[in-house]
C-alpha atoms as one frame of an Amber mdcrd trajectory, in Angstrom:
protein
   1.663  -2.833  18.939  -0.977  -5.360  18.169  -2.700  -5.737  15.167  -5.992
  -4.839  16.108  -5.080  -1.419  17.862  -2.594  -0.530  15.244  -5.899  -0.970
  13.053  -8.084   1.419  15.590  -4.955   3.633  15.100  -5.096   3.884  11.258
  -8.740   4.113  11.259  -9.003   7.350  13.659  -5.539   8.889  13.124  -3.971
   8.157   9.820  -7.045   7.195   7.240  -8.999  10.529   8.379  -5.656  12.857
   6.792  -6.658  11.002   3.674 -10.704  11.560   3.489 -11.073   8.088   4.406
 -14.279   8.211   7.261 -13.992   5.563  10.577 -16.587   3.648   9.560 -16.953
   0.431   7.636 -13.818  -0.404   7.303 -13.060  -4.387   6.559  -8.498  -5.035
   7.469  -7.847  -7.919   5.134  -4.304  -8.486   6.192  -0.897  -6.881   6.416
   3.032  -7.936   5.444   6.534  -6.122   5.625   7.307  -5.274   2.462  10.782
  -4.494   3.350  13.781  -3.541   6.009  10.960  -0.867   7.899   8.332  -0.802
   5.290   4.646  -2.830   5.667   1.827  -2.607   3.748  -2.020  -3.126   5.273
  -4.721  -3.904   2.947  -8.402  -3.149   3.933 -11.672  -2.517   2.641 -14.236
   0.451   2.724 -17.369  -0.416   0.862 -16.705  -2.209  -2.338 -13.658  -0.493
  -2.541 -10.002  -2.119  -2.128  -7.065  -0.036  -0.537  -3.561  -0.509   0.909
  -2.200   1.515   3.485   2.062   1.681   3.047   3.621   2.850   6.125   7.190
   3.446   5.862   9.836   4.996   8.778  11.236   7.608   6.008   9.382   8.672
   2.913  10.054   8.030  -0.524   9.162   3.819  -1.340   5.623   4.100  -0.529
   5.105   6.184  -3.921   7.286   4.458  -6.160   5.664   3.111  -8.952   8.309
   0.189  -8.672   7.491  -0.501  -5.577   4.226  -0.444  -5.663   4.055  -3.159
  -8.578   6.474  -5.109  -6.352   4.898  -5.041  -3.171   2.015  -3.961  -3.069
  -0.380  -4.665  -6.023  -0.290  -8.591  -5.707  -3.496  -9.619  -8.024  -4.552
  -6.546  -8.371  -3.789  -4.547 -12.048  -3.962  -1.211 -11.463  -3.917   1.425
  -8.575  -4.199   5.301  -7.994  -2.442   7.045  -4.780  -5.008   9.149  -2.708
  -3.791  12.127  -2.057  -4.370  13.447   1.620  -6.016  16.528   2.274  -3.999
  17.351   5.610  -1.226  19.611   4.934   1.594  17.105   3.955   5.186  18.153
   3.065   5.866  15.261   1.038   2.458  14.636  -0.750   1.338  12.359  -1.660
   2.766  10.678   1.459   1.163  11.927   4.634   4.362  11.936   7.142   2.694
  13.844   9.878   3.672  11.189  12.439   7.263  12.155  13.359   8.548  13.044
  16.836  11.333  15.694  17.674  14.645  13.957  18.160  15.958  12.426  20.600
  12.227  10.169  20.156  12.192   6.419  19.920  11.052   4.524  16.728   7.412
   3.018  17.006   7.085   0.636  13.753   4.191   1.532  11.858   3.416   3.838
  13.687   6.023   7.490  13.654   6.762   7.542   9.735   4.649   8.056   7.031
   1.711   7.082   5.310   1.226   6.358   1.380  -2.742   5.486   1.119  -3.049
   3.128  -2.742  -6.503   2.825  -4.308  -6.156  -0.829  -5.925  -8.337  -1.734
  -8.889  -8.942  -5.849 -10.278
């Protein structure tokens, strides 16, 4: 998927399950951050976030991982939690299809949305 609809995706789809609004949103950049993992950094306001998709939940939260992959210059971060019903909170995975479904990176996984703080 390119880069700028994956964006349009986040910003309609995924960033709403987390209170985050549509609207002034600044995307700052993205990376993989491992074998299916990426992170997307973006800005709403003032305020700095990344966006951690992964294909199965679990590394998006981990405090090791974040400090790894995800902080860069920043020192400290807090994990928004979403307010859509989440089974795995505070990961959002509400983008899974029924088997047999093919894989669509960064797209069917889930979602870990980081606060980041200078």
């Amino acid at each position: 998927m390119e880069q700028e609809s994956l964006y349009n995706f986040y910003e309609h789809a995924v960033l709403p399950q987390f209170g985050i609004p549509d609207e002034e949103i600044t995307w700052s950049g993205s990376h993989r951050a491992g074998g299916d993992e990426f992170v997307h950094y973006f800005m709403q306001g003032v305020i700095e976030y990344a966006l951690v998709f992964e294909d199965h939940v679990g590394l998006g939260k981990n405090e090791d991982f974040i400090r790894e992959h995800v902080l860069n210059n920043h020192s400290s971060y807090e994990i928004v939690e979403p307010q859509s019903q989440s089974s795995d909170a505070p990961s959002y995975d509400g983008f899974r299809l029924p088997a047999p479904s093919r894989y669509c990176e960064n797209v069917t996984g889930s979602f870990t949305l980081i606060q980041l703080f200078s």
